[in-house]
C-alpha positions as CSV (number, residue, x, y, z in Angstrom):
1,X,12.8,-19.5,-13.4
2,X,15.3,-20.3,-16.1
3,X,19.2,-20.7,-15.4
4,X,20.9,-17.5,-16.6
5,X,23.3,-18.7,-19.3
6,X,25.3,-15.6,-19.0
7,X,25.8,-12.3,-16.9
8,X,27.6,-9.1,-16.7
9,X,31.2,-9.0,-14.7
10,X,32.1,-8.5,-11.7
11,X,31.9,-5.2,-9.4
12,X,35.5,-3.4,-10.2
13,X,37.5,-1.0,-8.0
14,X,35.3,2.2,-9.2
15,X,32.1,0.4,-8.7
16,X,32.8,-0.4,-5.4
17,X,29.9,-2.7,-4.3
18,X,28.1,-2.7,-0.7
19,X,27.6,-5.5,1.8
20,X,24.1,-6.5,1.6
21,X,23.7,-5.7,5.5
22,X,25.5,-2.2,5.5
23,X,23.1,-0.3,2.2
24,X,24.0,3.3,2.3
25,X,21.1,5.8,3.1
26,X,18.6,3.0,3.9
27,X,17.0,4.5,7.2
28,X,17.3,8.2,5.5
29,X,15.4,6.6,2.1
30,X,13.3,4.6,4.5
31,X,11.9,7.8,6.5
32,X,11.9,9.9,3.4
33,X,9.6,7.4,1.5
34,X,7.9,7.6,4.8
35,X,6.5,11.0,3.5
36,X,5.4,10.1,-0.2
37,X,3.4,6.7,1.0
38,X,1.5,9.1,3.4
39,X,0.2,11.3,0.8
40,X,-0.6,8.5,-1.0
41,X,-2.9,7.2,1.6
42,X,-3.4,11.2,3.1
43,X,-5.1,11.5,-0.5
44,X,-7.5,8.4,0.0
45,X,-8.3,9.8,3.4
46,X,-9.1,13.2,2.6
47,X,-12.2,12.4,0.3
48,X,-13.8,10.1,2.2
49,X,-13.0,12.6,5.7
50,X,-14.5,15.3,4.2
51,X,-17.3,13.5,1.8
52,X,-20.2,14.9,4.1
53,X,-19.5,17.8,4.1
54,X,-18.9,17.9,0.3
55,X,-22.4,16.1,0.2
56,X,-24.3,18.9,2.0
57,X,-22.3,21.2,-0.3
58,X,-22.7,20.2,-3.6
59,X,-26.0,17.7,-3.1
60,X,-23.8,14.6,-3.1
61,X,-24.8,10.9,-2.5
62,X,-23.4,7.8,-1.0
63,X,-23.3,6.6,-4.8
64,X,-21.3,9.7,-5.4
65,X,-18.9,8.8,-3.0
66,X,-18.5,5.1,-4.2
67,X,-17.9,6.6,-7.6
68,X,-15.0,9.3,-6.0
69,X,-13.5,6.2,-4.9
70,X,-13.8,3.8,-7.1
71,X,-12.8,5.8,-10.4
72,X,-9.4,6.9,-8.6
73,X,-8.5,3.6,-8.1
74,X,-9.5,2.8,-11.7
75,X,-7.2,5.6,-13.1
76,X,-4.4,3.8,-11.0
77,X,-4.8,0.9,-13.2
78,X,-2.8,2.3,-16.1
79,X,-0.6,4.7,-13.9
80,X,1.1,1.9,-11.7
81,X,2.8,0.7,-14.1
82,X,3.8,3.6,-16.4
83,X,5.4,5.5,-13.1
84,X,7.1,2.7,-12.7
85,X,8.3,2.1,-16.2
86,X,9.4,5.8,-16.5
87,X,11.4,5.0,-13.1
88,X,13.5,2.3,-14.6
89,X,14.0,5.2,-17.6
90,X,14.6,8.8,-15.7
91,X,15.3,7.4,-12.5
92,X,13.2,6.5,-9.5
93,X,14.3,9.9,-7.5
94,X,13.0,12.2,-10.1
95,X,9.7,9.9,-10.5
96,X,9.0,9.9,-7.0
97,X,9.3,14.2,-7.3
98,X,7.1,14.2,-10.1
99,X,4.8,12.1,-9.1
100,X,4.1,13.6,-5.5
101,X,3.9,16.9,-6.7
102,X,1.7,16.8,-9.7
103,X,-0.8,14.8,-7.3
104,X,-0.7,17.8,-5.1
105,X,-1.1,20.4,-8.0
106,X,-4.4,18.5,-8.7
107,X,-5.6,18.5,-4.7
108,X,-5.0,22.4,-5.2
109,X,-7.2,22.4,-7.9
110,X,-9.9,19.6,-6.2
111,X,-10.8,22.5,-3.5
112,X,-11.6,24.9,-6.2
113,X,-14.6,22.4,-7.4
114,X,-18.2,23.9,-8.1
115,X,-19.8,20.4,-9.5
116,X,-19.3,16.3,-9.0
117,X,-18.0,16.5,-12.2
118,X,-14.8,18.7,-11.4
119,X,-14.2,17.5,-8.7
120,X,-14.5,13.7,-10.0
121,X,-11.9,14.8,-12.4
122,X,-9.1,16.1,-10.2
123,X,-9.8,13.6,-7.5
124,X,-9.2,11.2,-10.0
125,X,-5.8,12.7,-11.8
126,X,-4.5,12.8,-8.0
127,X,-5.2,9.5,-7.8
128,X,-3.2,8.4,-10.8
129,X,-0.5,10.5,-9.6
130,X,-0.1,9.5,-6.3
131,X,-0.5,5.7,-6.8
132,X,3.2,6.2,-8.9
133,X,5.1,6.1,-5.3
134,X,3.7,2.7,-3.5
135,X,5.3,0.2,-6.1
136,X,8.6,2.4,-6.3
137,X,8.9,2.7,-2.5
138,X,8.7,-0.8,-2.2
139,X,10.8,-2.3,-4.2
140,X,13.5,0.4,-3.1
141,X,12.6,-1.3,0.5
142,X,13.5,-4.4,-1.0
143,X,16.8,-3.7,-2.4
144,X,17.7,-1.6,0.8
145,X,17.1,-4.7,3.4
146,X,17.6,-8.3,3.2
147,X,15.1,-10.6,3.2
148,X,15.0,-11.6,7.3
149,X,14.6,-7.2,8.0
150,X,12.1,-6.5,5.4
151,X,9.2,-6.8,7.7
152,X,10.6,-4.8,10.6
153,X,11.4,-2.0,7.7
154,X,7.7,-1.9,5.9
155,X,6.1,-2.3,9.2
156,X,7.9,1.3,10.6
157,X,7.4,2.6,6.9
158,X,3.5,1.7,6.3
159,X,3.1,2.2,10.4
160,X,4.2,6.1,10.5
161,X,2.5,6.5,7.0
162,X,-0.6,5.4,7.6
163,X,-0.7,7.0,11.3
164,X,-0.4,9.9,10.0
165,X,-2.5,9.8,6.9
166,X,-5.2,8.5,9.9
167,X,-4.2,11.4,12.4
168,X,-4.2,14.3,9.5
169,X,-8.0,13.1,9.1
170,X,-9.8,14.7,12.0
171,X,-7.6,17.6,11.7
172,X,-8.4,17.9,7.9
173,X,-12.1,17.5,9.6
174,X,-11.8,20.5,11.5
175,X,-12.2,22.3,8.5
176,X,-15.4,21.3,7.5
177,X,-16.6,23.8,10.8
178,X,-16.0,27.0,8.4
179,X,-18.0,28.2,5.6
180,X,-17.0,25.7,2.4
181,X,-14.2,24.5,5.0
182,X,-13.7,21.4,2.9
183,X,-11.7,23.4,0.0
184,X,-9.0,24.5,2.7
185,X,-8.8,20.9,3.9
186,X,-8.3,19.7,0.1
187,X,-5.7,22.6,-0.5
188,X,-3.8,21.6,2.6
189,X,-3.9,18.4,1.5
190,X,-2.2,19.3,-1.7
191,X,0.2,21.6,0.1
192,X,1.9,18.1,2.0
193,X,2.1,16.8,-1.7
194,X,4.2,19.1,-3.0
195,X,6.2,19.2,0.2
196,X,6.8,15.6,0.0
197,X,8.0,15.8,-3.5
198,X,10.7,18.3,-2.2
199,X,11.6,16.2,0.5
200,X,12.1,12.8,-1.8
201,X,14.5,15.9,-4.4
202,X,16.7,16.5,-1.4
203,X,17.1,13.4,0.9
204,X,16.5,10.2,-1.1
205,X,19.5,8.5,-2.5
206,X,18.5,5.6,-4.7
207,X,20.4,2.1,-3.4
208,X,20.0,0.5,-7.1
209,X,18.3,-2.8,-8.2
210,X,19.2,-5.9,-5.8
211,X,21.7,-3.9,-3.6
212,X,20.5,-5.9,-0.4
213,X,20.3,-9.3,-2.2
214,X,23.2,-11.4,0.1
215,X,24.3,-13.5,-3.0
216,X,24.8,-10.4,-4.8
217,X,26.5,-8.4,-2.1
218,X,29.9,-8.2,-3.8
219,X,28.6,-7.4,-7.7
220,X,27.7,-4.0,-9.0
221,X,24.5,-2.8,-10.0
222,X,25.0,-4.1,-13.8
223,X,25.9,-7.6,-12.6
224,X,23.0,-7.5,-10.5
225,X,20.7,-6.4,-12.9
226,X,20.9,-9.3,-15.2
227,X,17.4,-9.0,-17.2
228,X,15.9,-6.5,-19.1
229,X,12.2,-5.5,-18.1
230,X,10.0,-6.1,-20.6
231,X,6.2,-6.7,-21.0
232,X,6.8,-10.5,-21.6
233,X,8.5,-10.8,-18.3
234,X,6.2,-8.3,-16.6
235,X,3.8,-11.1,-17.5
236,X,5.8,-14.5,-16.4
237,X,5.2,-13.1,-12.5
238,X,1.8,-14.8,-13.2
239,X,4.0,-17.9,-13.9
240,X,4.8,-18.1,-10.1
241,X,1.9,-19.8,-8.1
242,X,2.4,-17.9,-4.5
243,X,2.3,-14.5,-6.9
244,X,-0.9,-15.5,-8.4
245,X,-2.5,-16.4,-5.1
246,X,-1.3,-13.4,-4.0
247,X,-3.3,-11.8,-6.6
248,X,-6.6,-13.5,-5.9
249,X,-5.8,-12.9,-2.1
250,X,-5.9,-8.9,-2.8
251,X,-8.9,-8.7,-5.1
252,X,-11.0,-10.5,-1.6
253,X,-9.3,-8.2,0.5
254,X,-12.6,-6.6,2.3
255,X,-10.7,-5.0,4.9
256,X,-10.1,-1.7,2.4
257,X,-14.0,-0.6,2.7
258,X,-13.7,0.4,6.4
259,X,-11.1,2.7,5.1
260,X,-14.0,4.4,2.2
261,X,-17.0,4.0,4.3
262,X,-16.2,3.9,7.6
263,X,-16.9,7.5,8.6
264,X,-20.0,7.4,6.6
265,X,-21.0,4.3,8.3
266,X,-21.0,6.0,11.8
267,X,-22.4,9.4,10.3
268,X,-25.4,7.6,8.6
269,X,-26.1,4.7,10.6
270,X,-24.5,5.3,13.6
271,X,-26.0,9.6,14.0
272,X,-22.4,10.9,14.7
273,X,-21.6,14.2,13.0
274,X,-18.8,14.2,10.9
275,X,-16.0,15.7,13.1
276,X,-16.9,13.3,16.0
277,X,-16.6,10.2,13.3
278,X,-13.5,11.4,12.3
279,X,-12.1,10.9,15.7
280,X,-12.0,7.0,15.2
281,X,-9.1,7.6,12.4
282,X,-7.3,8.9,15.7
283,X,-7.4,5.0,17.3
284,X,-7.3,3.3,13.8
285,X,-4.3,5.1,12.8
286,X,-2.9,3.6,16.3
287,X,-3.8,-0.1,15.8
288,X,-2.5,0.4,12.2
289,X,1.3,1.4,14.0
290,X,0.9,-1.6,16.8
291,X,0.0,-4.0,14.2
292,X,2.9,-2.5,11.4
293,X,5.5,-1.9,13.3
294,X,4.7,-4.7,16.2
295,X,4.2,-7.2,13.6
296,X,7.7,-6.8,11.5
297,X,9.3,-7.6,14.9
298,X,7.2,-10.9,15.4
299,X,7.4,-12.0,11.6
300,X,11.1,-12.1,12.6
301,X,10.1,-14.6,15.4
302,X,8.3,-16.1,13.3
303,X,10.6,-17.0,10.6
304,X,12.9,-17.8,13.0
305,X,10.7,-21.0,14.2
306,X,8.6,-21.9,11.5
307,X,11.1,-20.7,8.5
308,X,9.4,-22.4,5.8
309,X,5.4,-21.9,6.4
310,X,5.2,-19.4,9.4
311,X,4.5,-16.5,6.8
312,X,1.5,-17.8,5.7
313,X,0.0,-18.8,8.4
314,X,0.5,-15.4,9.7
315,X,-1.5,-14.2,6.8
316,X,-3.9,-16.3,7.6
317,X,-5.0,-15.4,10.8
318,X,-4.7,-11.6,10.1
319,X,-7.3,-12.1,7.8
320,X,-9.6,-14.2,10.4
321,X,-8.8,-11.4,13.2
322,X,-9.9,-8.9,11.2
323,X,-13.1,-10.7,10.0
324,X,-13.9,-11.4,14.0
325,X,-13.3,-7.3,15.1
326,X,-15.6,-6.3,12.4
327,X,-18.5,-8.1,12.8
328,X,-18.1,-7.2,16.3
329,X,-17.4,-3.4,15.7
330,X,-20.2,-3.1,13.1
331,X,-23.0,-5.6,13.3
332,X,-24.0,-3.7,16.9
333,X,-25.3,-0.8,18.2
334,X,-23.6,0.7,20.6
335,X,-24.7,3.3,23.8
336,X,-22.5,5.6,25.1
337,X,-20.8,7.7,22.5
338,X,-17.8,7.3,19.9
339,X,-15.7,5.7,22.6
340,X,-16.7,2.3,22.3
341,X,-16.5,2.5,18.5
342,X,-12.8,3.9,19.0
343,X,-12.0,0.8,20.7
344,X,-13.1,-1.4,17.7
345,X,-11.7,0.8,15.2
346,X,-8.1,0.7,16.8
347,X,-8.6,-3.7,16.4
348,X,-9.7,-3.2,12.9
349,X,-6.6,-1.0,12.6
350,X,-4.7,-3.6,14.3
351,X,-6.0,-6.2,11.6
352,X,-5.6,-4.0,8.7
353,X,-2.0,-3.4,9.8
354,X,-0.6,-6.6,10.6
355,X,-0.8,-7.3,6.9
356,X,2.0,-5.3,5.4
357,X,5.1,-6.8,7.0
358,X,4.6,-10.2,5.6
359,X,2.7,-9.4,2.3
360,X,5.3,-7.4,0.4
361,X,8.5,-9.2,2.1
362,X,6.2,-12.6,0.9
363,X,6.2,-11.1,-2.5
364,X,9.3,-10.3,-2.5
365,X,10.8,-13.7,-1.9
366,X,9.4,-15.5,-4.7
367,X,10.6,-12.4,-7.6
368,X,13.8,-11.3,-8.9
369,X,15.1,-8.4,-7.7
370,X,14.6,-6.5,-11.4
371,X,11.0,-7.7,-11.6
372,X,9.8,-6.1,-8.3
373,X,9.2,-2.8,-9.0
374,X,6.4,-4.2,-11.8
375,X,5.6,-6.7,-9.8
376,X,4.4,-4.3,-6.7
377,X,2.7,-1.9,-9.5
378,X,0.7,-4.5,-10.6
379,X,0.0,-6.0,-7.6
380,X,-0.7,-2.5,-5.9
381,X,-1.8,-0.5,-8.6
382,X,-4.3,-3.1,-10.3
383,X,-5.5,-5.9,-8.3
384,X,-5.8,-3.5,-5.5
385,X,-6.8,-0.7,-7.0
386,X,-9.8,-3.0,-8.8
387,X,-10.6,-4.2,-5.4
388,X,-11.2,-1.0,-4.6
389,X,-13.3,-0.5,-7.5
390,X,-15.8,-3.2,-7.5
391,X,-16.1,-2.9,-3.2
392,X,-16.5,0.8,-3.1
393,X,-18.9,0.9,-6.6
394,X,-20.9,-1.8,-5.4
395,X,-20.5,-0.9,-1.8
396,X,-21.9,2.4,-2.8
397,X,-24.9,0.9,-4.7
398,X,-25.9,-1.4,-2.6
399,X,-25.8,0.9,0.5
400,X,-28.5,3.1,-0.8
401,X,-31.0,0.0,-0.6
402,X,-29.4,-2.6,2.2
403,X,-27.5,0.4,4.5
404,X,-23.6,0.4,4.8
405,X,-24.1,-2.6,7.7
406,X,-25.3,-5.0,5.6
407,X,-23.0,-4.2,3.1
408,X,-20.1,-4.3,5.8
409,X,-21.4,-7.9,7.1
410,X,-20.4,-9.5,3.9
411,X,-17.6,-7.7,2.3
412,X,-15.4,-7.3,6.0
413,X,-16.6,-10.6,7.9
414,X,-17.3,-13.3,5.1
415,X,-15.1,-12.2,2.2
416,X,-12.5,-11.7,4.5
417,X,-13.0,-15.4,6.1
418,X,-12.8,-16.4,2.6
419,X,-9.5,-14.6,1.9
420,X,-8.1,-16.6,4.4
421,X,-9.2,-20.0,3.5
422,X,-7.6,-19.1,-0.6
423,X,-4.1,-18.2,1.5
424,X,-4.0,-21.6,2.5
425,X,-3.1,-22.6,-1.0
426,X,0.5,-21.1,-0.3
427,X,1.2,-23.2,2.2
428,X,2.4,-25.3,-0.9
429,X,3.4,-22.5,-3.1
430,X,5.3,-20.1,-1.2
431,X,8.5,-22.3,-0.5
432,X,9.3,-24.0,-3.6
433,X,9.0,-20.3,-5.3
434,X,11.0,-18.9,-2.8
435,X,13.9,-21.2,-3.0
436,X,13.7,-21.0,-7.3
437,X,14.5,-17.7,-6.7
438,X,17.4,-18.0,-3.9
439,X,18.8,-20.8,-6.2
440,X,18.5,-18.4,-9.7
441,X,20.1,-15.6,-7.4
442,X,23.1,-17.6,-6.6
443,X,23.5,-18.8,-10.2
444,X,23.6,-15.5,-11.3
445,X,26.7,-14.6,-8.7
446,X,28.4,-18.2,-9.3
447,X,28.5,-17.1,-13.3
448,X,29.4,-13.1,-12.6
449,X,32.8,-14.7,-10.6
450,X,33.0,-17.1,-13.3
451,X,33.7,-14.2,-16.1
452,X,35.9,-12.5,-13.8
């Protein structure tokens, strides 16, 4: 990254700045972002919970379901960005608001579906909706904690969110035991929607851009802010190597299917009815905390003793742990009920969740700090959201004629292998663009004092 040849001055007495240690509001923000990144995944989860009985009710298909899935992600494409864009114009609060409560105005509407088509079409507008608050939340995570407690903080942020958006799944499941008992699950999910949205209007106070940053500790927000977004810088982030891997890593990322079909695996293949099934989001979601929360406290260790490379190795072998529980959890039958299956889903859980706190504080190293919030929607919102596209359209296919197993074998065990083998490439990457960015960060205070 270029040498800034000039930059705004200095924080003044009425812009008081904040030590980079001591943000204001950071744990209040962090549990109140807590509640929009659980809709976001509650909204993923309610679909696929409920999808058998939506199939027995309106003569749907696995295929149906792949395309359910896959063209929400698809609308998420576009929508990343823009919610992110109007943040940096209205304000992130008042995005995050909008953005959590439209999506529930359209889960409202979802339950009231009489054909595929309808419902395809709210599904999808929720989806677009929705997908607004992950790139916002995190890069107001990483302008809220330095870079040594950003995996402790999206470890307890994607831990309780994604416990609860696996918890609310066999309660939303309950439904499906009354008459057309998928529509109230599908209104209540729109119900925590909107009441997230209210939540984010009265608690969240937005830190600003590059608040935590420790060179910058001492400027205010227009010092630290030194470049405008704009689409040509949107597109250097593909300049940076470890970004780019990055990327590649999330469009082989074959852990996300378990999440579409993983309940219709043990319905179809497996004979469970659907409200037994559901029961393994109970253990998932559990594994998902464990491996969240319990690995943002060891990527500190980590970094501690292997400072320059430790990250990715620890990448790595998520990947390879993950690969090694599924093929165990799915390539068997099993006797003796759901329990054994529970045991299996709360490693894949595990697996899943140790990711988090070392992807997006890894990210977040090697880009400025008014680059992130692009940087996370298009990381987020389109090489994940067409992962999820091409694994749950072809998944869906390809089901039909080789059964969900098959499908599972090669997406979760050997793509996955393979994921980890292309994060090897950062071993390389991942500290030279980390300390560009340290180095471009310091600059930038160095020349603020140097107007002063």
């Amino acid at each position: 990254m270029a040498t800034e040849q000039s930059a705004a001055p200095a924080a003044t007495a009425d812009t008081a700045p904040v030590t980079a240690s001591r943000v204001p509001h950071r744990w209040r923000n962090l549990l109140t972002l807590t509640g929009v990144i659980s809709v976001d995944n509650t909204e993923g989860n309610a679909s696929t919970t409920l999808f058998p009985s939506i199939s027995s009710a309106l003569g749907l298909t696995s295929g149906n379901l792949g395309t359910l899935a896959a063209l929400g992600k698809v609308a998420s494409v576009p929508a990343g960005p823009f919610w992110v864009w109007l943040a940096g114009r209205t304000g992130r609060r008042a995005t995050l608001v909008l953005t959590t409560v439209l999506g529930g105005l359209f889960g409202v509407l979802a339950g009231f579906a009489q054909n595929f088509g309808f419902l395809l079409l709210c599904n999808t507008l929720m989806a677009a909706c929705l997908i607004g608050a992950s790139p916002i939340a995190n890069a107001v995570i990483a302008d809220s904690f330095t870079d040594r407690e950003r995996g402790k903080a999206v470890g307890i942020l994607y831990g309780i969110a994604n416990t609860f958006g696996q918890v609310i799944g066999p309660v939303i499941a309950l439904f499906t035991g009354f008459t057309n008992g998928w529509r109230y699950g599908m209104w209540a999910i729109g119900g925590v929607c909107v009441l997230a949205g209210l939540m984010v209007a009265v608690a969240f106070k937005d830190p600003g851009v590059g608040a935590a940053e420790e060179q910058l500790a001492d400027l205010n927000e227009t010092a630290r802010v030194k470049n405008t977004v704009t689409a040509k810088s949107v597109l250097s982030l593909f300049r940076i190597p470890t970004y780019s891997v990055m990327m590649l890593s999330r469009l082989l990322s074959g852990h996300l299917l378990i999440v579409i079909f993983g309940i219709q695996f043990l319905v179809t293949e497996r004979g469970f009815s659907n409200a037994v099934a559901a029961i393994v989001g109970i253990p998932f979601g559990a594994g998902y905390l464990a491996g969240t929360v319990g690995g943002g406290y060891l990527l500190a260790f980590v970094d501690r003793r292997w400072p320059e490379r430790g990250r990715v190795s620890y990448l790595q072998l998520a990947q390879v742990l993950f690969a090694v529980v599924a093929f165990f959890g799915t390539q068997f039958h099993y006797s003796g009920g759901i329990g054994l299956y529970c045991v299996f889903w709360a490693l894949m859980g595990f697996g899943q969740g140790v990711n988090p706190p070392v992807n997006r504080p890894l990210v977040t190293a090697v880009v400025l700090p008014e680059l992130r919030g692009q940087a996370f929607a298009v990381w987020l919102s389109v090489f994940e959201t067409m992962a999820w596209a091409v694994f749950a359209l072809a998944a869906g296919q390809l089901a039909e004629s080789l059964g969900i197993q098959e499908v599972f074998l090669w997406v979760m065990v050997v793509i996955m292998l393979l994921n980890a083998a292309v994060l090897g490439v950062l071993h390389s990457t991942y500290p030279r663009d980390a300390r560009r960015v340290k180095h471009t960060l310091e600059e930038r205070s160095r020349l603020a004092r140097d107007t002063v």
